[in-house]
ZATI-350158 format. One record per residue (C-alpha): residue in three letters; x, y, z. Coordinates in nm, 3 decimals, padded with zeros to 5 digits. Layout:
ALA	X	Y	Z
...
// end
This chain:
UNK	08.869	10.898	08.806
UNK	08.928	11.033	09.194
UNK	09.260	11.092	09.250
UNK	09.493	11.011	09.525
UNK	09.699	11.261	09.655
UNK	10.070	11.375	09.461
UNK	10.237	11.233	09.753
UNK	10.127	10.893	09.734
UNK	10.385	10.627	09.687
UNK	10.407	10.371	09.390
UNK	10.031	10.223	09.379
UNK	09.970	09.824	09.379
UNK	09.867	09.657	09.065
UNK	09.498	09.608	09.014
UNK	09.527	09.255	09.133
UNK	09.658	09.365	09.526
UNK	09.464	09.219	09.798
UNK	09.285	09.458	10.059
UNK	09.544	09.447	10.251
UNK	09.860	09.539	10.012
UNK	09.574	09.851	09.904
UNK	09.516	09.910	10.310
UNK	09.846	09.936	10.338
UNK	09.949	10.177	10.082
UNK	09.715	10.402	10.146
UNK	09.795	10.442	10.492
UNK	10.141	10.493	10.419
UNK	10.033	10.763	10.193
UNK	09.827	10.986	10.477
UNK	09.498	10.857	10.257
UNK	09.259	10.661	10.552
UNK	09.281	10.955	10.790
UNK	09.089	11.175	10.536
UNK	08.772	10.950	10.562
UNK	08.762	11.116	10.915
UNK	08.674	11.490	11.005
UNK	09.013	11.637	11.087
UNK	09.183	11.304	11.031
UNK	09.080	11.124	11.340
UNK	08.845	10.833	11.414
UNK	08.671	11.012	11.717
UNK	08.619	11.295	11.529
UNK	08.347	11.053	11.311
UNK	08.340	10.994	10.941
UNK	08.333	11.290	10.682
UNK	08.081	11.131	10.394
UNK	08.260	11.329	10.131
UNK	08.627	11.231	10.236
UNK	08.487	10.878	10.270
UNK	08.301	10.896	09.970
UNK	08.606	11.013	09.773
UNK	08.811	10.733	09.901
UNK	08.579	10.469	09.859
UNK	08.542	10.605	09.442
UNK	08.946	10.613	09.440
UNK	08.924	10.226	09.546
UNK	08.681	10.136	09.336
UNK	08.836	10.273	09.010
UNK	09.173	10.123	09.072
UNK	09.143	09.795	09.254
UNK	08.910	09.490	09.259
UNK	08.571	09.436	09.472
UNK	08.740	09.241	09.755
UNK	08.965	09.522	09.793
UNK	08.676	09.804	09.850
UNK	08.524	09.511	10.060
UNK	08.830	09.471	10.285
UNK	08.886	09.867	10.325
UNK	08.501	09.946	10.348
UNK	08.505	09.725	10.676
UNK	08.788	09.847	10.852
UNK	08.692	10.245	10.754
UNK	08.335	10.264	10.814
UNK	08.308	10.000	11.138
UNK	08.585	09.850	11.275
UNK	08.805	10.178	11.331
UNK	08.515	10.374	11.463
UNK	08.393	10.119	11.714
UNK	08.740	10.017	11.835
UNK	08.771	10.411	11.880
UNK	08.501	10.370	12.162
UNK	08.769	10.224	12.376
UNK	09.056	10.345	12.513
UNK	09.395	10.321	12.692
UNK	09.720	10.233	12.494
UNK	09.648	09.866	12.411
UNK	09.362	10.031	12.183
UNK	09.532	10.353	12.112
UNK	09.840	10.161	11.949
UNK	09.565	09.949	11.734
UNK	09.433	10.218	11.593
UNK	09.756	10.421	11.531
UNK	09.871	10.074	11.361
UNK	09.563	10.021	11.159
UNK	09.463	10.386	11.063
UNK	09.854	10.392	10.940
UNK	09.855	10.106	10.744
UNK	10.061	09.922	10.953
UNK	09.822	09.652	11.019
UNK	09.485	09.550	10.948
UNK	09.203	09.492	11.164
UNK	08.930	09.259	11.129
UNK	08.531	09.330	11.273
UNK	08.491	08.946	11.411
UNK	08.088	08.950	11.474
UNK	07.942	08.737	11.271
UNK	07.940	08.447	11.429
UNK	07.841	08.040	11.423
UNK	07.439	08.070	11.409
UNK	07.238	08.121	11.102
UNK	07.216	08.486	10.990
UNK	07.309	08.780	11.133
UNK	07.125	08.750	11.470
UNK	07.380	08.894	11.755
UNK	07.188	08.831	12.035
UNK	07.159	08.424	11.908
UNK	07.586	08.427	11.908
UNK	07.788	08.176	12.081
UNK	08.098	08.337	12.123
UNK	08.188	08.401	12.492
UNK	08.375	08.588	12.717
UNK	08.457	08.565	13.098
UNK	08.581	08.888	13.240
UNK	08.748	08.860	13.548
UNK	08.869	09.169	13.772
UNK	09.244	09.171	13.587
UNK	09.158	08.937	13.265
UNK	08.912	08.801	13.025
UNK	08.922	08.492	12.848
UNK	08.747	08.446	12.464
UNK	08.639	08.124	12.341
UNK	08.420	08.051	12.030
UNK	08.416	08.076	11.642
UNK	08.361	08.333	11.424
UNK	08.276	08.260	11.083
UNK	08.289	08.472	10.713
UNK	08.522	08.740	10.872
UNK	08.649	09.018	10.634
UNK	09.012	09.026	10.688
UNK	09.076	08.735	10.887
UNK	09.349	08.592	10.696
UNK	09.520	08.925	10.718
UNK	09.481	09.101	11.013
UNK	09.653	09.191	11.316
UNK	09.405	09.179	11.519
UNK	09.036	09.069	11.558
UNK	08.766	09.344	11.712
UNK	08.539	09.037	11.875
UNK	08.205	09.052	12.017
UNK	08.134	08.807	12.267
UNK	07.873	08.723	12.555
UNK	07.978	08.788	12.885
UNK	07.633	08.652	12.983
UNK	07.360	08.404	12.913
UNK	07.058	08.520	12.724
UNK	06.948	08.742	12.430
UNK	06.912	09.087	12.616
UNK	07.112	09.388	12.464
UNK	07.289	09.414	12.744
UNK	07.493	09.073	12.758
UNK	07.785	09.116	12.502
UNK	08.125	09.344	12.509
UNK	08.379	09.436	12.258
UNK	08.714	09.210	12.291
UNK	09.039	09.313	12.105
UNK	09.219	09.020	12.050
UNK	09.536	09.000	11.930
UNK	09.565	08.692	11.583
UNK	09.928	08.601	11.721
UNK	09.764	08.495	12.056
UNK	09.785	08.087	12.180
UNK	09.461	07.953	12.077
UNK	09.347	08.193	11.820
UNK	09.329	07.979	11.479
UNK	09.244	08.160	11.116
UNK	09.163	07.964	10.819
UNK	09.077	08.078	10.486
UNK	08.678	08.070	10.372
UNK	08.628	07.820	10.121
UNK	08.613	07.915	09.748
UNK	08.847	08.189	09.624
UNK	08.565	08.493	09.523
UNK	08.660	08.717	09.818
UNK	09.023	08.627	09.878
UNK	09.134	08.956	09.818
UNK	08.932	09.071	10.099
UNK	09.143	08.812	10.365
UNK	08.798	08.621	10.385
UNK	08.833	08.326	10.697
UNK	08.716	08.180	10.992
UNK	08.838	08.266	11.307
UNK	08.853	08.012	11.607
UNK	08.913	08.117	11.991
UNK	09.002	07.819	12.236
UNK	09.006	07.956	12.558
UNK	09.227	08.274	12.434
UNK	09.372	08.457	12.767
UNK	09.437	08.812	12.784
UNK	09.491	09.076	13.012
UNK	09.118	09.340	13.123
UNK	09.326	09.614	12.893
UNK	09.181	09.385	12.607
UNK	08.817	09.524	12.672
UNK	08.704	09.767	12.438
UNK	08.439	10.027	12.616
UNK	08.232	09.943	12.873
UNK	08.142	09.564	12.969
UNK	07.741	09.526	12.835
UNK	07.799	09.808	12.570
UNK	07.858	09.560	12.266
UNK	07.551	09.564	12.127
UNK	07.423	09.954	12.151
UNK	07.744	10.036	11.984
UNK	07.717	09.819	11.687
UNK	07.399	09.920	11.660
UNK	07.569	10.305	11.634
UNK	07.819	10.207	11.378
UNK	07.625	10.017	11.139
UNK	07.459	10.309	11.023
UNK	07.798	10.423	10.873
UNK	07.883	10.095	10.749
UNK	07.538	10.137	10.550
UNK	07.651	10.506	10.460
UNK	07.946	10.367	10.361
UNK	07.771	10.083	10.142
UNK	07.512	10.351	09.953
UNK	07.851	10.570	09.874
UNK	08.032	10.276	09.774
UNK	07.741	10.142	09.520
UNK	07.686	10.512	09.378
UNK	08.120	10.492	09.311
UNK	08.092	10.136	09.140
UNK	07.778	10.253	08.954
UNK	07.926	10.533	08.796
UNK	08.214	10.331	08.680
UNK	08.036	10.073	08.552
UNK	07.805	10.316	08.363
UNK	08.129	10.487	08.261
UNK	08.258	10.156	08.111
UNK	07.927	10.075	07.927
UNK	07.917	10.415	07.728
UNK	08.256	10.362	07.662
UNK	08.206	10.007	07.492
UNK	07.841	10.134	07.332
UNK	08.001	10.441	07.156
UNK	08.257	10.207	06.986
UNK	08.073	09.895	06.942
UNK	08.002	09.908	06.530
UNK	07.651	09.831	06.457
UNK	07.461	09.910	06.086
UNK	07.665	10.274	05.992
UNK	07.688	10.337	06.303
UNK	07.745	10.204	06.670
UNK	07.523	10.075	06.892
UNK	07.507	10.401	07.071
UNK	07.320	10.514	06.775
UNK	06.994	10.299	06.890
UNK	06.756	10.554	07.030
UNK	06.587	10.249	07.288
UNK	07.006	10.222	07.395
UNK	07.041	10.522	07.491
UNK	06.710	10.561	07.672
UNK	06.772	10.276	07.848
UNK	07.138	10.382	07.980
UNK	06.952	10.718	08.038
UNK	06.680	10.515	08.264
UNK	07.026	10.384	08.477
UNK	07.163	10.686	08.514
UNK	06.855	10.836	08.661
UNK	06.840	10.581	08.906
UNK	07.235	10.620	09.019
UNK	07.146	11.006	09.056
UNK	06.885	10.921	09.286
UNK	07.088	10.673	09.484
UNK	07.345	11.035	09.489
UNK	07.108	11.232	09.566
UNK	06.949	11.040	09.873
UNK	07.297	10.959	10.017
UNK	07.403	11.373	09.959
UNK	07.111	11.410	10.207
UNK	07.099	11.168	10.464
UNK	07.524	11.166	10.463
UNK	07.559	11.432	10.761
UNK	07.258	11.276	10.991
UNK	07.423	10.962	10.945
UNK	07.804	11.004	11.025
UNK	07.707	11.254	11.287
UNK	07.392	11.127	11.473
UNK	07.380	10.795	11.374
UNK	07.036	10.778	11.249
UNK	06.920	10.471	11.210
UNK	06.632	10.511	10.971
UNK	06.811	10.717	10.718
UNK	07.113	10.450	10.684
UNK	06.842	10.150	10.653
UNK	06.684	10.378	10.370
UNK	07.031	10.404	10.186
UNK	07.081	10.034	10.245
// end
């Protein structure tokens, strides 16, 4: 099982939501080590990620991986695109465990078509003002803040839509939890912005760069999805050897079956692969962002 480091403090029980996890491990110094040298500008390190990911995974449930997955592979490193201190204190908050954050891009329309979204913004010279919906957000009903992208123009070009931090304690954001309970853990919602107000300090990056930096990032968050899968494979393989060696079948156990074991063999082949394949493409991914190597892993 991956360990967390000596230090750490008492863990949560295997039912804590993603954000009692989040926090914990950022009290414990854990979420810097997904980064090289333990900063988000520095980019991910795919074997510190992969390691935390794996420690997730073996302790806590799905939603929980979902909800930290998020925040490390995406919405830290493209809030890290911005700057000055209303950005700086985010991510000193979030990468801390202090708060959460929540990646608000999915939006109203069918899909996952950006350039279709309805979400806008209109930035003025000294403020910007959000209004729109964002729906199936990880983290919503937990998070500090929301990383939005919004239109700042008509049309579907790549250049029309910018990065908004927006604070969830701000009059007219409303959050309510997504319907059924599967990915509660993760702080699953929907997010609603009526005519939200907020100072220019609120823009993340450059106006028109929304889109070309998502486009960066998701690479990782498919890195992050191929490490994540290999982690929850393993365990799950783990588990099912366990439960075959001591499963009583004839004189023996059902790990005795010759087909058994060639099928678990034919699984584990395929997890190696998966290994394999993100062992190569890791350091073109977290470091040049390529494109065609994260869609492979995905």
């Amino acid at each position: 099982m991956p360990e967390l480091p000596p230090h750490a403090p008492a863990e949560p029980p295997a039912s804590a939501t993603g954000a009692e996890v989040w926090a914990a491990l950022g009290r414990a110094g854990r979420l810097a080590r997904a980064y090289r040298g333990g900063g988000v500008r520095d980019g991910v390190d795919p074997d510190g990620l992969a390691d935390l990911l794996a420690a997730i995974d073996a302790r806590w449930s799905v939603p929980a991986t979902l909800s930290a997955s998020v925040q490390l592979a995406t919405a830290l490193p493209v809030l890290a695109t911005g700057g000055g201190a209303v950005v700086e204190r985010c991510l000193h908050r979030t990468l801390t465990g202090r708060a959460t954050l929540a990646l608000a891009a999915t939006d109203t329309t069918a899909g996952t078509d950006l350039t279709a979204l309805r979400t806008e913004v209109t930035v003025e010279e000294n403020a910007v003002t959000v209004t729109g919906r964002k729906e199936w957000i990880t983290n919503t009903t937990t998070a500090e803040s929301f990383l939005v992208l919004a239109r700042h123009r008509p049309g579907r070009h790549f250049a029309h839509f910018t990065w908004i931090l927006v604070p969830a304690d701000t009059p007219g954001v409303t959050v309510r939890p997504a319907p059924g309970g599967l990915y509660a853990g993760a702080g699953a919602g929907h997010v609603s912005f009526d005519g939200v107000r907020l100072d220019r300090s609120h823009v993340v990056g450059r106006v028109g760069l929304g889109l070309p930096v998502f486009a960066r990032h998701i690479a990782v968050e498919r890195l992050a999805g191929a490490l994540w899968g290999v982690a929850l494979c393993r365990r799950v393989l783990a588990d099912t050897r366990h439960r075959l060696t001591h499963r009583a079948h004839g004189e023996g156990t059902l790990w005795s079956l010759g087909h058994v074991r060639q099928r678990f063999a034919a699984c584990l082949v395929r997890v190696q692969e998966l290994r394999a394949l993100a062992d190569r493409w890791a350091p073109d991914v977290a470091q040049r962002h390529d494109l065609p190597a994260a869609a492979a892993l995905k």
